[in-house]
KOLKENU-557157 format. One record per residue (C-alpha): residue in one letter; x, y negated, z negated. Coordinates in steps of 0.2 Angstrom, whole numbers, plus 5000, padded with zeros to 4 digits. Example, Ala and Ser with C-alpha at 12.3 -4.5 7.8 and 13.67 -1.06 7.14 Angstrom:
<kelums>
A506250224961;S506850054964;
</kelums>
This chain:
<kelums>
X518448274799;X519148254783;X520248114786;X518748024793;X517748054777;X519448014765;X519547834776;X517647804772;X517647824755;X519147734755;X518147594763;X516747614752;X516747494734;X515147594728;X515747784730;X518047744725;X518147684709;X520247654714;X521047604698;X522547754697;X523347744682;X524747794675;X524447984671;X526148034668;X528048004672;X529448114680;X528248244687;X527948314704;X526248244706;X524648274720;X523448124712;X521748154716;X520547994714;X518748084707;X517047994717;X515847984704;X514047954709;X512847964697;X511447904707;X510348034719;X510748204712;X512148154701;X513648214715;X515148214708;X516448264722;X518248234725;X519548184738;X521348224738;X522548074739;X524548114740;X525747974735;X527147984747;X527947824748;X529047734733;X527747564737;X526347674736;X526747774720;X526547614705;X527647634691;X527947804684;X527447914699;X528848004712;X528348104725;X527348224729;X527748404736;X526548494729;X526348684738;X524848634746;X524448464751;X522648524756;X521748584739;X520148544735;X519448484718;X517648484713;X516748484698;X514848524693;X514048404681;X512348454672;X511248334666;X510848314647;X509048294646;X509248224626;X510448064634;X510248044651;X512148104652;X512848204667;X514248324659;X515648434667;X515548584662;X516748674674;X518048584689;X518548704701;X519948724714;X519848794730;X520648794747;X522348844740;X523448934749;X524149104744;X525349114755;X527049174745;X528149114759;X527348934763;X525748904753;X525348934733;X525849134730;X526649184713;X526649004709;X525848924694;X524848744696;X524348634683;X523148504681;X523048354671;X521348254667;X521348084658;X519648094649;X519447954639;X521247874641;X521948074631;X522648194644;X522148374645;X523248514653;X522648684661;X523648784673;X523248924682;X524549084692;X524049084710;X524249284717;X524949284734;X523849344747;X523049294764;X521349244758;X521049064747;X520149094732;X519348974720;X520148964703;X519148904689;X519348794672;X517848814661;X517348894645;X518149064653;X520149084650;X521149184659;X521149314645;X519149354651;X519449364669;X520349334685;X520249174691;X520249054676;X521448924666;X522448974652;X521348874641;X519648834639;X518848664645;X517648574633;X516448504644;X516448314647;X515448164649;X515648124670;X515947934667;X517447994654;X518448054668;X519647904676;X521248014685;X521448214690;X523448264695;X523948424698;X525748494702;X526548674703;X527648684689;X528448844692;X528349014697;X527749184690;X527949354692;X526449454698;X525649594689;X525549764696;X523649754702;X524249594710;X525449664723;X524249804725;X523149654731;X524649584742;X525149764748;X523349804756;X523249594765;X521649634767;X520449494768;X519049624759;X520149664744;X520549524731;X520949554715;X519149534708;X518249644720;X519749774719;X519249784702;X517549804704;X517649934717;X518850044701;X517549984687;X518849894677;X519349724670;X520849684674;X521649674657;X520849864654;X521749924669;X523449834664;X523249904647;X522850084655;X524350084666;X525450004653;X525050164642;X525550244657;X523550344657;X523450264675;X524350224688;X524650094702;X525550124716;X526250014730;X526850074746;X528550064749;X529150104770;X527450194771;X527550314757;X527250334740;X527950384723;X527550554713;X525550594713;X525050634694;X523850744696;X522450724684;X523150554679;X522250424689;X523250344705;X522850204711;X523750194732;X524050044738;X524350044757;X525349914768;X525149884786;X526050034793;X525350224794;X525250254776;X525050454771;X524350534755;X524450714754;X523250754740;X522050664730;X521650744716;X520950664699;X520050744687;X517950774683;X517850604675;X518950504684;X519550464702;X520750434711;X520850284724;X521850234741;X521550084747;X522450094766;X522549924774;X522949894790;X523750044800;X523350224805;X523250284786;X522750484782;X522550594767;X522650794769;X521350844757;X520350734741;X519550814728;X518150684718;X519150534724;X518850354737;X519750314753;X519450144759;X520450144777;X520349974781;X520749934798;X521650044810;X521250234815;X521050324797;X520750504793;X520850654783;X520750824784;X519450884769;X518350784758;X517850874744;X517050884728;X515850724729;X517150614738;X517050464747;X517850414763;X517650224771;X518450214787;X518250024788;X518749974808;X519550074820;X519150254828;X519250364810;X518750534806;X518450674796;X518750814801;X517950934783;X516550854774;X516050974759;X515450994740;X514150844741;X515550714750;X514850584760;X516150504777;X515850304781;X516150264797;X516150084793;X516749994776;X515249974766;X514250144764;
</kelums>
């Protein structure tokens, strides 16, 4: 379907403006060729074009082996009631892989936009990980959240815009909340709704565990490292039968286990969370106000006590 829609814009004057200009030289390039219709609605959509061939490429251009040869490119523009002007506020990508082994994963993309004939540069680090997420440049950096360029975009007049390339310029070393997110492979638990789950940003809970106050903890062969008591941990579970003996925060704070797939169990959790994930989960007492999600399988419980509630499923 979407080579059938690429090879009718392609034969379409009114929706490919097809001048591709030379954007840059001696870069690994994906050139994408923006569609701009300001007419009904003022959609502005994208199609991705990969040079392959030396006839093809026009001077200055090599090719392209970009990790993903499938990445989707959008942008929103807003009209300006005082000019008439559709702006871009935001361009988005989506459809990337984050696969670490054949896709995107621990790999960092940039983009380049010729906006009135001055080139503008963002990149982004792509976390491995078995969902495709969207990865934003707007007036959000990376800084604020998870998901956004490295630098701010100033929006932009849609008609500005003549030429969009983007390339993976290198590789990056993921943080520890990161291959938490890869550890678990669970399509429920990305990065962003791990943090919300815990009630922190990401760059609070970096700075908590860099201070060493809380701690994250990736299964290795099924098992984990030292439990810190009233310290928070944060488990990260794997595919196989993961097993945390105790799960004891404190009053104000909580410990976590997030299980992924396998036949994961905890002896006993004082005022903490187990998400299961798939597979047959259990534990033997929940206590003091804690939470237990069994997610899919056959899970149990076999003590609920002290105002503790059991999920069967994931969601409570």
């Amino acid at each position: 379907m979407r080579n059938s829609l690429l090879k009718k814009c392609l034969n379409s004057p009114a929706l490919l403006r097809k001048e591709i200009i030379n954007l840059l030289s001696k870069r690994d390039l994906v050139i994408i060729i923006f569609f701009t219709i300001l007419g009904l609605g003022g959609v502005f959509a994208a199609t991705l074009i990969t040079i392959t061939t030396p006839d093809s490429q026009g001077a200055g251009y090599i090719r392209a082996t970009a990790c993903d040869e499938s990445v989707n490119i959008s942008a929103s523009p807003v009209l300006n009631n005082a000019d008439g002007q559709f702006y871009v506020p935001t361009i988005s990508l989506s459809e990337i892989s984050q696969n670490i082994s054949t896709g995107c994963g621990n790999k960092v993309m940039q983009i380049a936009l010729k906006i009135n004939n001055q080139v503008r540069y963002a990149s982004w680090n792509i976390p491995a990980g078995i969902t495709d997420s969207t990865f934003y440049l707007t007036n959000i950096t990376s800084s604020l959240g998870s998901n956004y360029a490295d630098t701010q975009l100033t929006q932009f007049k849609a008609t500005d815009l003549t030429n969009v390339a983007i390339s993976q310029i290198g590789t990056y070393t993921p943080n520890r909340i990161e291959e938490c997110v890869a550890s678990i492979a669970d399509p429920n638990w990305t990065k962003t709704t791990l943090l919300a789950a815990i009630g922190k940003t990401e760059q609070e809970l970096l700075t908590l565990v860099n201070n060493n106050t809380w701690y994250i903890q990736v299964a290795a062969d099924a098992s984990f490292g030292t439990n810190h008591a009233n310290n928070p941990d944060i488990y990260c579970g794997d595919s196989n039968n993961n097993y945390v003996p105790y799960l004891d925060s404190n009053s104000s704070t909580l410990d976590y286990f997030f299980g992924g797939a396998g036949n994961d169990s905890v002896n006993t959790s004082w005022n903490s969370i187990f998400y299961g994930g798939e597979g047959n989960d259990s534990i033997v007492t929940l206590a003091e106000t804690s939470r237990f999600y069994g997610g899919a399988g056959t899970d149990t419980a076999s003590s609920v006590i002290g105002g503790s509630t059991f999920y069967q499923d994931s969601s409570g």
